[in-house]
N, C-alpha and C positions, 0 to 999 in steps of 0.2 A: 442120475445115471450112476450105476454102480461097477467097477472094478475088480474083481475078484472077490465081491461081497463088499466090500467096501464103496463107503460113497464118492465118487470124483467130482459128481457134478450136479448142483441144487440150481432148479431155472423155477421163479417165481412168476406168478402169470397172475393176472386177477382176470376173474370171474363177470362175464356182461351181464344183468340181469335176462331172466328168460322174456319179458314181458316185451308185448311188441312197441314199435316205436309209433304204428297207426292200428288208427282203429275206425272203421268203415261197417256203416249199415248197407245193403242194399238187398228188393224184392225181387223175388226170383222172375217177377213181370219186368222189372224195371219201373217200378215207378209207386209210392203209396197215392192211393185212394181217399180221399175225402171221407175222413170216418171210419176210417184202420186205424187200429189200435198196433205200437209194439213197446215193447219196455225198454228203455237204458237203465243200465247202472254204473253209477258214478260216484267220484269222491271227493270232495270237497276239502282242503288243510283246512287247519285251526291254525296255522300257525299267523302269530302278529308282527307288527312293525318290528317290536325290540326282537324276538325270537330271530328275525331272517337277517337283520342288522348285527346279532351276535354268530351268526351261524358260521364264519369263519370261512378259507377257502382252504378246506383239507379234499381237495373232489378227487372221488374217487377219477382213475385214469382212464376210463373209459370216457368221461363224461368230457375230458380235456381233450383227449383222440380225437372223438369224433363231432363234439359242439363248440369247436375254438376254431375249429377249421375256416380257411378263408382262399382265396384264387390270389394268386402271383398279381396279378393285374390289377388288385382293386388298387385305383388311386390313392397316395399318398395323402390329398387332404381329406379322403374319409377320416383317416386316423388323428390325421390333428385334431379333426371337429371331435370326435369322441373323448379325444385324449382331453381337449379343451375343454368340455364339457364336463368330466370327471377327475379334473386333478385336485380338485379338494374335498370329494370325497373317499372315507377310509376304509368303505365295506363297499362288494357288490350290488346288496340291497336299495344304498343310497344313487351309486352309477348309476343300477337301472332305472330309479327314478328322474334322476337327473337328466337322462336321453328321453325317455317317456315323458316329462313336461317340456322340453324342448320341441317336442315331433309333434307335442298336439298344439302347438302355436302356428302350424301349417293349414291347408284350406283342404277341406276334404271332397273329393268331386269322382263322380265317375268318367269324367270326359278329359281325364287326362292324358297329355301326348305321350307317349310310348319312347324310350330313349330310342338312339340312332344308331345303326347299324354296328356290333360290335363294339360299342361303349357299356359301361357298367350303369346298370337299373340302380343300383343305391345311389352312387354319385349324380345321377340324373336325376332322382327324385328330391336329394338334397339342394339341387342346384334350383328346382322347377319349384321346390316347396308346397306342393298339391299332388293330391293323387287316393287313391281309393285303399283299401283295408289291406290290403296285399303289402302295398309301395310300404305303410309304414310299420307294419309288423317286420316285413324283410330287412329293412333299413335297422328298426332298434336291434333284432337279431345280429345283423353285421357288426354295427358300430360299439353294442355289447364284446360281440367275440374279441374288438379289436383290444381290447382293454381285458381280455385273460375271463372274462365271464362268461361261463357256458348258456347259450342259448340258443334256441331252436323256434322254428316258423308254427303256430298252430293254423289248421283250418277246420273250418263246420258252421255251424250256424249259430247267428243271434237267437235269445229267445222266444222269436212267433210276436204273434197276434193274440191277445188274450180271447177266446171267445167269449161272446155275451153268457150271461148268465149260466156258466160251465167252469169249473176248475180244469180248464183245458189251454191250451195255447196252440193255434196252427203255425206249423213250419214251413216257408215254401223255400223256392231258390232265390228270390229276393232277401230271405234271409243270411245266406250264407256270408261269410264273415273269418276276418285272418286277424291274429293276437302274438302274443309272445308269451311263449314260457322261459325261465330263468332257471337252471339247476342251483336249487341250495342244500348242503350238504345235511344231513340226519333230516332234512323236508321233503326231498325229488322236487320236481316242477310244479311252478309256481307261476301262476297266470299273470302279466300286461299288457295297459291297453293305451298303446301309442296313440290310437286314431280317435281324433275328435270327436266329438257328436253325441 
């Protein structure tokens, strides 16, 4: 803001990337066909154990805004379990690993009980120790946030069915499948996989 030409007032803002936070295919039928073809493009990091382990937590503040976030409510011993889990280690990279082998000591099932009315799904799944691709991506994403590490829920599919004798893979919705990403700073998001199997 300026004053009679002069500056009064400098308000610093940072900038969200333009880039969306999902990304969804779908046919204008509703549904692909057996033998349709369509293209994704995708990106893969390079980046290694030591890289993500050096990567430091300079995060940018959008990344703190909106993937630390957490509900008034969640029970107090999520946080000790995380806090438990990660107080010896010195980087996010290790944290994240450190919940991610704990979560895949759990039993992976589709026939898990659903919490109870008004209770928290992390704490229930913590408590129940089983549950399907959802229960423990959501969970490492929580118990991440609760220790200062941005993280966010993925969903989409495993990758298929190899067809016979084709460089092809079929996708169905038995495929589909929930992960975690982890923001590292000069990396972006970076893929874990809580759920056993």
């Amino acid at each position: 803001d300026r004053d009679q030409g002069l500056v009064s007032r400098v308000t610093i803002v940072e900038v969200i990337p333009e880039h969306a936070d999902t990304l969804s295919l779908r046919t204008t039928r509703g549904q692909v066909k057996p033998g349709e073809t369509y293209q994704i493009t995708s990106s893969l990091s390079l980046a290694e154990p030591h890289d993500l382990r050096t990567a430091g937590i300079d995060y940018p503040t959008w990344t703190l805004d909106k993937y630390t976030q957490l509900p008034d409510t969640l029970p107090q011993r999520v946080y000790d379990l995380a806090n438990r889990l990660t107080v010896e280690e010195s980087n996010p990279y290790d944290k994240a690993l450190a919940i991610e082998e704990y979560l895949k000591t759990f039993t992976y099932t589709l026939k898990a009980l659903p919490p109870a009315f008004n209770t928290d799904g992390v704490d229930h799944f913590l408590q129940q120790k089983q549950g399907y691709s959802e229960y423990f991506g959501s969970t490492m994403a929580v118990m991440l946030r609760t220790v200062g590490v941005p993280a966010r829920l993925a969903v989409g599919y495993a990758t298929g069915d190899k067809v016979v004798d084709q460089d092809i893979f079929s996708v169905t919705d038995s495929h589909s499948h929930a992960w975690v990403e982890v923001y590292f700073p000069a990396f972006g998001w970076i893929p874990f996989e809580p759920t056993p199997g």
